[in-house]
C-alpha positions as semicolon CSV with decimal commas, in nm:
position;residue;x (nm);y (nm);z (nm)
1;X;0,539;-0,600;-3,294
2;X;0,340;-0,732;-3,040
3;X;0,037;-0,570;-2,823
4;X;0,264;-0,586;-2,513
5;X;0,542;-0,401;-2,728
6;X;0,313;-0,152;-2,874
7;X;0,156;-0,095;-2,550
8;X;0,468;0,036;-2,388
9;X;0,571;0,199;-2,602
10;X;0,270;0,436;-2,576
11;X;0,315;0,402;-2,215
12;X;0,685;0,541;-2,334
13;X;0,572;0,874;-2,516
14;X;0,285;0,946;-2,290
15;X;0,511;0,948;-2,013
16;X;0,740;1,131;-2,219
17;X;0,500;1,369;-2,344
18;X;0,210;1,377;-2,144
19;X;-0,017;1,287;-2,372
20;X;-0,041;1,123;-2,750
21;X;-0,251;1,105;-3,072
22;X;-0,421;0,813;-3,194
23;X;-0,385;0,973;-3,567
24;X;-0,020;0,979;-3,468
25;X;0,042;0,648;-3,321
26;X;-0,153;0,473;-3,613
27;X;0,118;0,625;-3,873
28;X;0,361;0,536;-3,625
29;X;0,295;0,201;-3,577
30;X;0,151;0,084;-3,908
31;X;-0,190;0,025;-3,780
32;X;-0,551;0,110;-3,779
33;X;-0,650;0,345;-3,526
34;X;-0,889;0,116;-3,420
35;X;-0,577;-0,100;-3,290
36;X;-0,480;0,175;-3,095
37;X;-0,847;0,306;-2,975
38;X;-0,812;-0,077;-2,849
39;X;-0,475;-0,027;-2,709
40;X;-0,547;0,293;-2,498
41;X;-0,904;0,110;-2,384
42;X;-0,699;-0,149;-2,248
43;X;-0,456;0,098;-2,065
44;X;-0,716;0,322;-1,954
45;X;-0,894;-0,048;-1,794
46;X;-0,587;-0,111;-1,589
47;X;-0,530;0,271;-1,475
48;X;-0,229;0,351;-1,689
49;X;-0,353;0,666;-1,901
50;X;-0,718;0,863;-1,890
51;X;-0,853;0,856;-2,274
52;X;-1,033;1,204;-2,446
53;X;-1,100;1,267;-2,804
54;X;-0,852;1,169;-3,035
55;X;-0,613;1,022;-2,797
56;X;-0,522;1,000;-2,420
57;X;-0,350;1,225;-2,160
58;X;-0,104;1,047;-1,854
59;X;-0,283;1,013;-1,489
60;X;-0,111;1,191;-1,206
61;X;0,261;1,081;-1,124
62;X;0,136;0,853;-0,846
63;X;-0,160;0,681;-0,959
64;X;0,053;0,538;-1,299
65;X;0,391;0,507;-1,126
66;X;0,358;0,130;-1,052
67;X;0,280;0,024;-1,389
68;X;0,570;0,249;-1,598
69;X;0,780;-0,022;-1,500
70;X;0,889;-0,237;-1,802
71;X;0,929;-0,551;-1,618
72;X;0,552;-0,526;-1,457
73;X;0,425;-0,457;-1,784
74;X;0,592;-0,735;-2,012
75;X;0,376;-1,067;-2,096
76;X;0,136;-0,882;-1,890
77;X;-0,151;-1,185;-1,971
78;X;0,104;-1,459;-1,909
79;X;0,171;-1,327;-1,552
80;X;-0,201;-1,234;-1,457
81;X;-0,281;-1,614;-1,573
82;X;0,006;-1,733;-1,345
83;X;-0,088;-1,538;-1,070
84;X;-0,457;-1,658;-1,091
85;X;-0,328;-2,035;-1,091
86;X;-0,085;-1,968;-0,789
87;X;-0,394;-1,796;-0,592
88;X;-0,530;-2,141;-0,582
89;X;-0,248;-2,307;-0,358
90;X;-0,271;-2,029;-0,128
91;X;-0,485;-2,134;0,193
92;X;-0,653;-1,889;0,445
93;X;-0,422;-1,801;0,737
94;X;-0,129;-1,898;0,540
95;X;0,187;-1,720;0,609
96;X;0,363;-1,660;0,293
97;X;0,638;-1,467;0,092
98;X;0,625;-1,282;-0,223
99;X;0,973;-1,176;-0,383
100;X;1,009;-0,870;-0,596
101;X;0,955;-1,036;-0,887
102;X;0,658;-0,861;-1,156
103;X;0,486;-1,211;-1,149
104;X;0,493;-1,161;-0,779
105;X;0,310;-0,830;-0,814
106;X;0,051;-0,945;-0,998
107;X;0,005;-1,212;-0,759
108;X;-0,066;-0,975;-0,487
109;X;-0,333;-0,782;-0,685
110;X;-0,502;-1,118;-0,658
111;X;-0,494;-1,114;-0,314
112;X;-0,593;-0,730;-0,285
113;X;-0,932;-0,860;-0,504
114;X;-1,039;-1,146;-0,261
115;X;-1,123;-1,038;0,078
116;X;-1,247;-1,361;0,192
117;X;-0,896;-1,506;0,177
118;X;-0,691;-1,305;0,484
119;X;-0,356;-1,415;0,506
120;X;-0,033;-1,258;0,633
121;X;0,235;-1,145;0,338
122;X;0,584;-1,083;0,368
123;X;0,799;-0,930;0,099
124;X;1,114;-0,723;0,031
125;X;0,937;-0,540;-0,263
126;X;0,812;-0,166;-0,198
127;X;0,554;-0,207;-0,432
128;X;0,338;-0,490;-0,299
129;X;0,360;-0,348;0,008
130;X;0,259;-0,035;-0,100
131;X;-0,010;-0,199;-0,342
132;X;-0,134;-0,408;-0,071
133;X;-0,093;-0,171;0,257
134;X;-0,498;-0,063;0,308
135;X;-0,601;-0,402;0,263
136;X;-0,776;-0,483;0,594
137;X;-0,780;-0,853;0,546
138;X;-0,420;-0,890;0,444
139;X;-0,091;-0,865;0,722
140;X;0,161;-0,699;0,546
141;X;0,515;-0,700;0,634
142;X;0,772;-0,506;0,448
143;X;1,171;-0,666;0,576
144;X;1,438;-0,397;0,587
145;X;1,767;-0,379;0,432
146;X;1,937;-0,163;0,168
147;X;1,681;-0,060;-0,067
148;X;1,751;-0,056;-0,477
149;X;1,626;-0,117;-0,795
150;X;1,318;0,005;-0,992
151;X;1,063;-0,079;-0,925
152;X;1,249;-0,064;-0,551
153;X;1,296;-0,308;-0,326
154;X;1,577;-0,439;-0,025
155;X;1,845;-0,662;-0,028
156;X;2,160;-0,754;0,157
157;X;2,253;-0,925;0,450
158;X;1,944;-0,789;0,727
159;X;1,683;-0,866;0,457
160;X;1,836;-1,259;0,453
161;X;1,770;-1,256;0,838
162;X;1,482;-1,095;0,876
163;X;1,354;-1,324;0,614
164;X;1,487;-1,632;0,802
165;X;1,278;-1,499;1,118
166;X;0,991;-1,586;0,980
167;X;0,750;-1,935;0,961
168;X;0,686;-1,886;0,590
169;X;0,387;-2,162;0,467
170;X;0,499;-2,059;0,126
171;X;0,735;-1,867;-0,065
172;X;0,663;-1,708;-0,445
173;X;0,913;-1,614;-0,619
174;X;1,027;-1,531;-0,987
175;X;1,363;-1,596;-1,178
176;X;1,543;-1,478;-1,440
177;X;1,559;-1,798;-1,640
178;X;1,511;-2,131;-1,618
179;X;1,701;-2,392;-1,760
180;X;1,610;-2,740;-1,692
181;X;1,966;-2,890;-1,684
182;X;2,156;-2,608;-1,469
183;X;1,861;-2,477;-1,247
184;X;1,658;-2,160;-1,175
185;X;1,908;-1,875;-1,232
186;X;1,926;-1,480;-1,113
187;X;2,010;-1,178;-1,252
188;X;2,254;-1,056;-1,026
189;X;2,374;-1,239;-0,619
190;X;2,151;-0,956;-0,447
191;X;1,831;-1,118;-0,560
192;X;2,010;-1,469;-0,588
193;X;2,018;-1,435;-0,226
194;X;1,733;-1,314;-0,136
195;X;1,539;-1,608;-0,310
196;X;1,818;-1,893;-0,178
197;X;1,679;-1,729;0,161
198;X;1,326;-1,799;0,044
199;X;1,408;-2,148;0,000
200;X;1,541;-2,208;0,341
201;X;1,235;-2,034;0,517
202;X;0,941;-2,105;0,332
203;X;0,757;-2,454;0,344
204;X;0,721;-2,488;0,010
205;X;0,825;-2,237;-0,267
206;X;0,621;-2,162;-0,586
207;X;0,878;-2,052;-0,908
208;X;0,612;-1,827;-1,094
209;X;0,735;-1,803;-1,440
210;X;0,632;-1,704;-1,777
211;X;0,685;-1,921;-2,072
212;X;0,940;-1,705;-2,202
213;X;1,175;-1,752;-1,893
214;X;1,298;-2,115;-2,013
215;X;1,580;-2,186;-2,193
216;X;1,851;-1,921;-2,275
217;X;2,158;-1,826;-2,076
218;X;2,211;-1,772;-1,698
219;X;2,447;-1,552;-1,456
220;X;2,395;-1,670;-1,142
221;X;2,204;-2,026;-1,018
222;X;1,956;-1,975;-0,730
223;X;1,920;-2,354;-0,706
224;X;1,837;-2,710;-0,926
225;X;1,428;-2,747;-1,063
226;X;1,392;-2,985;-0,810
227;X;1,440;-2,761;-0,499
228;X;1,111;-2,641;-0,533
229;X;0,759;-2,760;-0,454
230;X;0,626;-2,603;-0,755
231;X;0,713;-2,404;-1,121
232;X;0,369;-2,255;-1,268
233;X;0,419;-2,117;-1,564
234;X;0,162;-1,991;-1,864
235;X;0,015;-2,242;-2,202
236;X;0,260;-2,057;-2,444
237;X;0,540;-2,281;-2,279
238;X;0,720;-2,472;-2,603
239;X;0,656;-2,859;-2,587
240;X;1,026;-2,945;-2,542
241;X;1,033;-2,803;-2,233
242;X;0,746;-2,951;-2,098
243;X;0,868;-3,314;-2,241
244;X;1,179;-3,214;-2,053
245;X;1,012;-3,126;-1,726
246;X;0,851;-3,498;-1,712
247;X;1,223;-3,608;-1,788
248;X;1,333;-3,480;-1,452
249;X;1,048;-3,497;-1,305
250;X;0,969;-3,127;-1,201
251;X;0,636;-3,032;-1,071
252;X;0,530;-2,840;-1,329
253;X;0,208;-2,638;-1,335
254;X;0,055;-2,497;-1,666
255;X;-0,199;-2,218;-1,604
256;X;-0,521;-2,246;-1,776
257;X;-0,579;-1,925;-2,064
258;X;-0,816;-1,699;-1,923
């Protein structure tokens, strides 16, 4: 098990229960307790659970709400090393577009940590907008549509034109795969759409994308590797694919470890 794994699934029973045992989770998972004293440090640091002797208790509803969400919380140091390395292409005044994507998130708690870069945001996620919404030096715009998911966010056919309204300098986005051959594929048309809509209004268009997202099988296909001015992705990404990136020539970014 991994410390990703093991961290959610404390995240799991605290939410569950409301609080947990270090004693416990150490018999649990077959570890030292110092491995978990480590683990709930590490939550506590990013606002997920409040510590006290001999274990932790959960925070209020709202203030840990954003990170229950498995798909936030998964590869969690791949995606904040992305979303370091996609800060960079981002220019002051830019106009851009982050998708609903977890990658996506993380890149806007870049931007909520660097005040000297104002910008104006657009997105269809609920989350960055609310994660981003006092930021004085950041526009934020939220498009409309038919709102699902969880974490929550809008699709359909008004989020496609609102997004098409726009003069996007760059669009971020996130997939569900990608496979070098077929293309960058979705999880269901809903987002599918939403990101081919991306593509047509933003400038350029940043894939962010963890290592583990290449290779494996597909539902839907957004577009080909080569519709896009970018695909950063993290070191852990296996050799092959990289060797197969340079085949077809994709621009493909590696983001230094932090």
């Amino acid at each position: 098990m991994t410390p990703q794994e093991r961290r959610t699934q404390i995240l799991e029973e605290l939410k569950s229960m409301g609080k947990v045992d270090v004693n416990a989770l150490s018999e649990r998972f077959r570890c030292s307790k110092v491995t978990i004293r480590t683990d709930i440090r590490f939550l506590e640091k990013n606002g997920l659970l409040t510590r006290t002797h001999g274990g932790a208790v959960s925070q209020e509803e709202e203030d840990k709400s954003i990170y229950t969400y498995k798909s936030i919380y998964r590869n969690t140091a791949s995606k904040e090393e992305i979303a370091k390395c996609a800060f960079q292409f981002v220019e002051d005044h830019d106009t851009i577009y982050l998708d609903d994507s977890s990658t996506s998130f993380y890149l806007a708690l870049e931007f909520k940590r660097h005040p000297e870069k104002r910008i104006a945001i657009v997105t269809n996620s609920l989350l960055v907008g609310n994660e981003l919404a006092e930021c004085s030096h950041l526009q934020v715009y939220i498009v409309s549509g038919h709102v699902s998911g969880n974490p929550a966010a809008s699709y359909g056919e008004e989020t496609e034109k609102q997004i098409a309204s726009y003069h996007l300098d760059k669009g971020f986005i996130g997939v569900h795969s990608i496979n070098l051959e077929v293309g960058l594929t979705s999880i269901a048309t809903p987002q599918m759409q939403i990101k081919r809509a991306v593509l047509k209004a933003a400038k350029d268009v940043y894939v962010l994308a963890d290592s583990s997202k290449f290779g494996g099988g597909y539902v839907t296909v957004v577009c080909p590797v080569t519709s896009v001015h970018k695909i950063i992705t993290d070191a852990g990404i296996k050799p092959e694919y990289v060797r197969g990136a340079e085949k077809l020539h994709v621009p493909l970014v590696i983001a230094p470890r932090m």
